[in-house]
C-alpha positions as CSV (number, residue, x, y, z in Angstrom):
1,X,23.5,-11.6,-0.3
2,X,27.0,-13.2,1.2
3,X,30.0,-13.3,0.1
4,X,31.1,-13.4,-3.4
5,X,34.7,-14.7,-5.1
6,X,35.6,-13.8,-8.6
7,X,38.7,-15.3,-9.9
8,X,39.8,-12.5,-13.1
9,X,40.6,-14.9,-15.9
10,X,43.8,-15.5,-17.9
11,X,42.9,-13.2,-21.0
12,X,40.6,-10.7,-19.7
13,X,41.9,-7.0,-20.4
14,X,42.6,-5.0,-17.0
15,X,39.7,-3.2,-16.1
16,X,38.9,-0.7,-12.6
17,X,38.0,-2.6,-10.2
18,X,34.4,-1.0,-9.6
19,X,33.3,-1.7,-13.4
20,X,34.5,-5.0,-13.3
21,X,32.4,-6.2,-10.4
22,X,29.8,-4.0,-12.2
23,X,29.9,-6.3,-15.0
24,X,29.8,-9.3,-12.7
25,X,27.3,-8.9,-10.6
26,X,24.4,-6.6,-12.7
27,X,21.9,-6.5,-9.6
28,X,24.2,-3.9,-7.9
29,X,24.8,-0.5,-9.4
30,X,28.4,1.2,-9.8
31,X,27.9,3.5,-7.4
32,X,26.8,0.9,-4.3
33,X,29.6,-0.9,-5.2
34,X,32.1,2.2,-5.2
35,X,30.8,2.4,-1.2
36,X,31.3,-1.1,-1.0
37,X,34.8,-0.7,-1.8
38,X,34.9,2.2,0.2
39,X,34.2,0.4,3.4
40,X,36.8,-2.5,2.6
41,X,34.0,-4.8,1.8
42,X,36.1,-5.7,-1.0
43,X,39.5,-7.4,-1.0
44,X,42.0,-8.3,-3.9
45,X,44.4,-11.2,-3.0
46,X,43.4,-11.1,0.9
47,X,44.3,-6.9,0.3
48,X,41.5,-4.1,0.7
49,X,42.1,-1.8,-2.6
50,X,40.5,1.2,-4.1
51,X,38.0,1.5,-6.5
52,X,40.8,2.5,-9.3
53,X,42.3,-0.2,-8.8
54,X,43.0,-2.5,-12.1
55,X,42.2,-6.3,-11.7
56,X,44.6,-8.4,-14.0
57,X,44.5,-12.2,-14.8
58,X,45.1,-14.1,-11.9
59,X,44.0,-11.9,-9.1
60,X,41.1,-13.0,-6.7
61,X,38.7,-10.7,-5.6
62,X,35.8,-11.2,-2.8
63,X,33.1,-9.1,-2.7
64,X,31.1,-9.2,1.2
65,X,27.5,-7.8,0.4
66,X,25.1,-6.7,3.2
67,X,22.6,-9.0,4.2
68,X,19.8,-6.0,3.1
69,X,17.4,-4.6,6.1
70,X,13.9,-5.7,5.3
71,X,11.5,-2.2,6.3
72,X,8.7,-2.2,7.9
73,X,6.3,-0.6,5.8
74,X,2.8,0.8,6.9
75,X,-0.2,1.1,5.8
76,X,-1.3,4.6,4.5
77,X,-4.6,5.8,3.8
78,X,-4.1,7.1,-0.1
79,X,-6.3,7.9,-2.4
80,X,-7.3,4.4,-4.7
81,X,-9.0,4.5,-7.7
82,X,-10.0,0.7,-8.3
83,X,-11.4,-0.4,-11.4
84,X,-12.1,-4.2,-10.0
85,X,-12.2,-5.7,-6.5
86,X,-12.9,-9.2,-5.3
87,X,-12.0,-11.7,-2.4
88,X,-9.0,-12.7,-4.8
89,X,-7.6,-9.5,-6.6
90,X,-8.4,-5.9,-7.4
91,X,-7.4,-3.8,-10.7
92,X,-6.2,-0.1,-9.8
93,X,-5.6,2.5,-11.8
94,X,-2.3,4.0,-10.8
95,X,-1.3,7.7,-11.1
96,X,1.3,9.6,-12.2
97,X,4.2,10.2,-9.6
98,X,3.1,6.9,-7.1
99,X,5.8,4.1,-7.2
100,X,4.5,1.4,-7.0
101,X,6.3,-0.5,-3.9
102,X,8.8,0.5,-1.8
103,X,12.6,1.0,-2.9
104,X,15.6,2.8,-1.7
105,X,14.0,6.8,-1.4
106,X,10.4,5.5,-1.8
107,X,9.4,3.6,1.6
108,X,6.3,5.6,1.9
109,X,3.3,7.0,-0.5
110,X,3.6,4.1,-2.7
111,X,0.7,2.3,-4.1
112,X,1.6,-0.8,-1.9
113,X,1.0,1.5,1.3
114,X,-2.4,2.1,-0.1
115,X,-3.3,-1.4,-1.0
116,X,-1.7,-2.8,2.6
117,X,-4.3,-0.3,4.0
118,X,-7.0,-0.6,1.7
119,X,-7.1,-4.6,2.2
120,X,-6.2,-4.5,5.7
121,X,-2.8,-6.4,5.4
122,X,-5.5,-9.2,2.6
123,X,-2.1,-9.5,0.3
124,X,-0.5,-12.3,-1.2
125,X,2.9,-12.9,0.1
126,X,4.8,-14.2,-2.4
127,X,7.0,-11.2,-3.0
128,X,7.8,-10.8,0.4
129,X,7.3,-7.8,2.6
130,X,8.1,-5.0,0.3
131,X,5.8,-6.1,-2.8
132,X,2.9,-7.5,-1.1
133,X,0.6,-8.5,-3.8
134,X,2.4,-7.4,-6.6
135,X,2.8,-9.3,-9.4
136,X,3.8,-6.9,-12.4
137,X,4.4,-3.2,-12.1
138,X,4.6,-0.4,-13.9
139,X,7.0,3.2,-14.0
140,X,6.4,5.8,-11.6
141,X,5.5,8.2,-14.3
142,X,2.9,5.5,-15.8
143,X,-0.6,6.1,-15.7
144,X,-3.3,2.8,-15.6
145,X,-4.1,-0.5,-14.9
146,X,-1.9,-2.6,-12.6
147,X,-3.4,-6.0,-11.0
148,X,-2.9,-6.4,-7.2
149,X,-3.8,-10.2,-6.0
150,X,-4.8,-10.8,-2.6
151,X,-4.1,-14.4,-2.0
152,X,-1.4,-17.0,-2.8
153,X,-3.3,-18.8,-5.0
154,X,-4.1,-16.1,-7.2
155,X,-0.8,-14.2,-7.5
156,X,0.6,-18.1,-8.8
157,X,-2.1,-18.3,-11.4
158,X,-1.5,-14.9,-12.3
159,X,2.4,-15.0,-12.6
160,X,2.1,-17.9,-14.9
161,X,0.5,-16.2,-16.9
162,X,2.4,-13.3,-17.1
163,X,5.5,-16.2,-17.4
164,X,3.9,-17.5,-20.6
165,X,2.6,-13.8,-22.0
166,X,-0.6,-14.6,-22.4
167,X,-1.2,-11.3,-20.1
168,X,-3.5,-9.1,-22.7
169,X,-1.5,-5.8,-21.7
170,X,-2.2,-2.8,-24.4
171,X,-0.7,0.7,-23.4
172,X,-1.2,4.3,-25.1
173,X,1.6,7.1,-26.0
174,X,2.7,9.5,-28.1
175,X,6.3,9.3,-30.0
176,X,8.3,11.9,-30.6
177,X,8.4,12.0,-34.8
178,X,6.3,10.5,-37.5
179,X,6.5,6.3,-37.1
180,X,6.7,6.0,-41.5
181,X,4.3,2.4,-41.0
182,X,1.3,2.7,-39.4
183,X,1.5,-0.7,-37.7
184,X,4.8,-2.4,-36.5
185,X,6.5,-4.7,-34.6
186,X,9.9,-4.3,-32.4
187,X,11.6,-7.7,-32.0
188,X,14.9,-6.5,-30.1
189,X,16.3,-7.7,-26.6
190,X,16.5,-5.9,-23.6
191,X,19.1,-5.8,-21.0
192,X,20.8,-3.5,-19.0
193,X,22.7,-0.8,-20.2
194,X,26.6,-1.5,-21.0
195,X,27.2,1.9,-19.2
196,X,24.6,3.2,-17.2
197,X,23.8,0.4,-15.2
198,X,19.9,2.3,-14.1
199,X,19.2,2.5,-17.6
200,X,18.1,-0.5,-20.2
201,X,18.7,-1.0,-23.8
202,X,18.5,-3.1,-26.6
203,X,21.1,-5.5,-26.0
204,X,22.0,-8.6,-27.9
205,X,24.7,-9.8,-26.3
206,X,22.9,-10.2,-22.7
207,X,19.3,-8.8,-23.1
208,X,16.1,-10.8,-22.8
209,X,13.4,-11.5,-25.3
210,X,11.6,-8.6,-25.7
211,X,8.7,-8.0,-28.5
212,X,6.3,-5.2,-28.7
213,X,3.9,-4.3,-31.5
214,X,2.4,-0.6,-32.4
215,X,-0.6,0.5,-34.3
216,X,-0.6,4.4,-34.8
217,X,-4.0,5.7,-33.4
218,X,-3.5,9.3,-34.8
219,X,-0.5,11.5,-36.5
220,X,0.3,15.4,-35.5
221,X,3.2,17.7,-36.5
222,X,6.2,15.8,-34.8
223,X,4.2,13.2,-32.7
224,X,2.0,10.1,-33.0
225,X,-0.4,8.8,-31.1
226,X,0.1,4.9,-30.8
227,X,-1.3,2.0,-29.2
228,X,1.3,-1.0,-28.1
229,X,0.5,-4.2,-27.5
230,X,3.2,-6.3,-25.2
231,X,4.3,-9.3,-26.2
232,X,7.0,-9.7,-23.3
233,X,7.3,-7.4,-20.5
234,X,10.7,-6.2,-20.2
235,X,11.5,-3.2,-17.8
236,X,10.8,0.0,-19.5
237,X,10.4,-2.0,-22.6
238,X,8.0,0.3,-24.5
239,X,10.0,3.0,-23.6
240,X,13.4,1.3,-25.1
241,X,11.9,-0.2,-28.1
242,X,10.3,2.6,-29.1
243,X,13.2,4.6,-28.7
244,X,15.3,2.3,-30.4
245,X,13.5,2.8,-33.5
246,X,14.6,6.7,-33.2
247,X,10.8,8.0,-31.8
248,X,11.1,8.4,-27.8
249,X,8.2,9.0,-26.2
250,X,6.9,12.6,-25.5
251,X,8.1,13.5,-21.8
252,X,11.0,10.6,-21.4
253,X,14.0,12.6,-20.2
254,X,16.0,9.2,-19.5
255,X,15.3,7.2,-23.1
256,X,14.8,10.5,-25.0
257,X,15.2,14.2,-24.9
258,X,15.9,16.6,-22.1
259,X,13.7,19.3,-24.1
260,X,9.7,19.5,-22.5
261,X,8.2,21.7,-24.3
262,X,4.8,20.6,-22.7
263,X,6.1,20.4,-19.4
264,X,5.4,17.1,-19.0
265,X,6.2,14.8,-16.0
266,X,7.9,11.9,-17.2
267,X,6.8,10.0,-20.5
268,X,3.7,9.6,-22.0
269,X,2.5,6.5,-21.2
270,X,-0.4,4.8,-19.8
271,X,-1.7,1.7,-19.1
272,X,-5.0,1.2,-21.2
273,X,-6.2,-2.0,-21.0
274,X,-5.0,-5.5,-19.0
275,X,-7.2,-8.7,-19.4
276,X,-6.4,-12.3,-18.3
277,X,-7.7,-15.5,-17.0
278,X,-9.4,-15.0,-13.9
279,X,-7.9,-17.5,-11.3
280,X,-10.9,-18.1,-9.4
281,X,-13.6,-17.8,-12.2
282,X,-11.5,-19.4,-14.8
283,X,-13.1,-17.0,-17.5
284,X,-11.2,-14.0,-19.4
285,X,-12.2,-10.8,-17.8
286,X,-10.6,-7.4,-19.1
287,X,-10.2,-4.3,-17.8
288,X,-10.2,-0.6,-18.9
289,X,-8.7,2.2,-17.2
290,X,-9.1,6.2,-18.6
291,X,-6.8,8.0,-20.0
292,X,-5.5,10.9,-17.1
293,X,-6.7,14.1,-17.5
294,X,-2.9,14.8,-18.7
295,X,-2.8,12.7,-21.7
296,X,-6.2,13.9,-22.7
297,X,-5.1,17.9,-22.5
298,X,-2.1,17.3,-24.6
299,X,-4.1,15.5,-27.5
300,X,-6.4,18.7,-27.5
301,X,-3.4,20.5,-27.6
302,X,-1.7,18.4,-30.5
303,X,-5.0,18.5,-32.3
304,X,-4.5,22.3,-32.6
305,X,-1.3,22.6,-33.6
């Protein structure tokens, strides 16, 4: 990334040094930036300082950031189960627990290891090594359909279609609580979070867009079973708006409670249905993916309570 050069301007209340550049630079987390500082990466006026230290008007701070390493990343042979294949794309239908590519802690396993083997190296490289083929993702602890494209041409036509949400992208959950409407619409923007820079939240000040709408598909004791439809696709957005609205989903320790009294891993959330223009065929093809054997228990379950 380079070098950086914030100049704190007249006005602006002293801060710590480490939430400061926190606030400046959003695609770096506190806690890199605490190394950073750490490894005098990071002077104030030509000086190397701590990461208590408190930037006033009028100081000028430079920020060095690692060039980052590109990894090599290898094929694996994982278990796929594809919904869709062609010479241009295929539809998976990603488990619970796979990342989807590689990231700090995650460089193998992933579904992009899978797909790099399963297409013999056949990806699109737009994203660049790490996210071969990938043109939208979805959570780790997200169940269903994900497109993968295996040529340039395709991942463009695809990504412009995602750019002007015309993506048909319908997910299942269950909420914690009893949604009072049984069809809605959350029209709130999504950012990160002021304070815990790994989590998002509905944020006016410097969220994006973000719309999603529900339908409730059936109501137990505490929980509802819902259907939403994405408008945008923000990251985590389902799982923000619909806790924003005070009904987390079932299993999401980060957006809602701790408490698992189904001992779930991770939300409730899968990926039911995606559908778009087909780049190749120029015709609207749509795609269904099953709900995991997990989802389907705990309905049973709910049903009997």
């Amino acid at each position: 990334m380079g070098q950086r050069v914030f100049l704190v301007a007249p006005g602006e209340i002293p801060s710590r040094i480490d939430k400061y550049l926190t606030s400046k630079e959003e695609s770096l987390s506190r806690s890199y930036l605490q190394k950073l500082l750490k490894e005098q990466q990071v002077t104030v006026n030509h000086k190397s300082v701590k990461a208590n230290y408190k930037v006033v008007p009028g100081d000028e701070i430079i920020l060095e950031v690692p060039e980052p390493q590109e990894m090599e990343i290898l094929p694996e042979d994982l278990p796929l189960s594809i919904l869709y294949e062609d010479e241009y794309l295929l539809v998976v239908d990603k488990p619970k627990g796979m990342v989807v590519h590689p990231a700090p802690g995650h460089y193998t396993g992933t579904l992009v290891n899978g797909i790099l083997y399963h297409c013999q190296g056949n990806l699109s490289g737009i994203n660049g090594v790490l996210r071969p083929g990938i043109v939208h993702r979805i959570d780790r602890d997200t169940t269903g359909a994900l497109v993968v494209c295996k040529s340039d041409m395709a991942h463009q036509a695809l990504a412009a279609q995602l750019k002007e949400h015309s993506i048909h992208r319908r997910y299942q959950a269950v909420t914690v609580g009893a949604l009072p409407n049984d069809t809605g619409t959350i029209e709130a923007p999504i950012g990160r979070h002021p304070v815990d820079r790994k989590k998002m939240a509905v944020n006016y000040k410097n969220g994006k867009p973000a719309i999603t709408h529900y339908q409730v598909l059936e109501r137990f004791k505490g929980y509802t079973y819902v259907e939403c439809r994405l408008e945008t696709g923000r990251t985590h957005q389902i799982r923000v708006h619909m806790a924003s609205i005070g009904h987390p989903l079932l299993g999401d320790a980060v957006y809602g409670s701790a408490k698992n009294p189904f001992h779930l891993e991770g939300q409730t959330l899968h990926a039911k249905s995606l559908g778009f223009i087909h780049p190749q065929k120029n015709c609207y093809v749509e795609f269904q993916a099953p709900l995991p054997a997990y989802f389907t228990e705990l309905l049973e379950k709910l049903r009997k309570q």
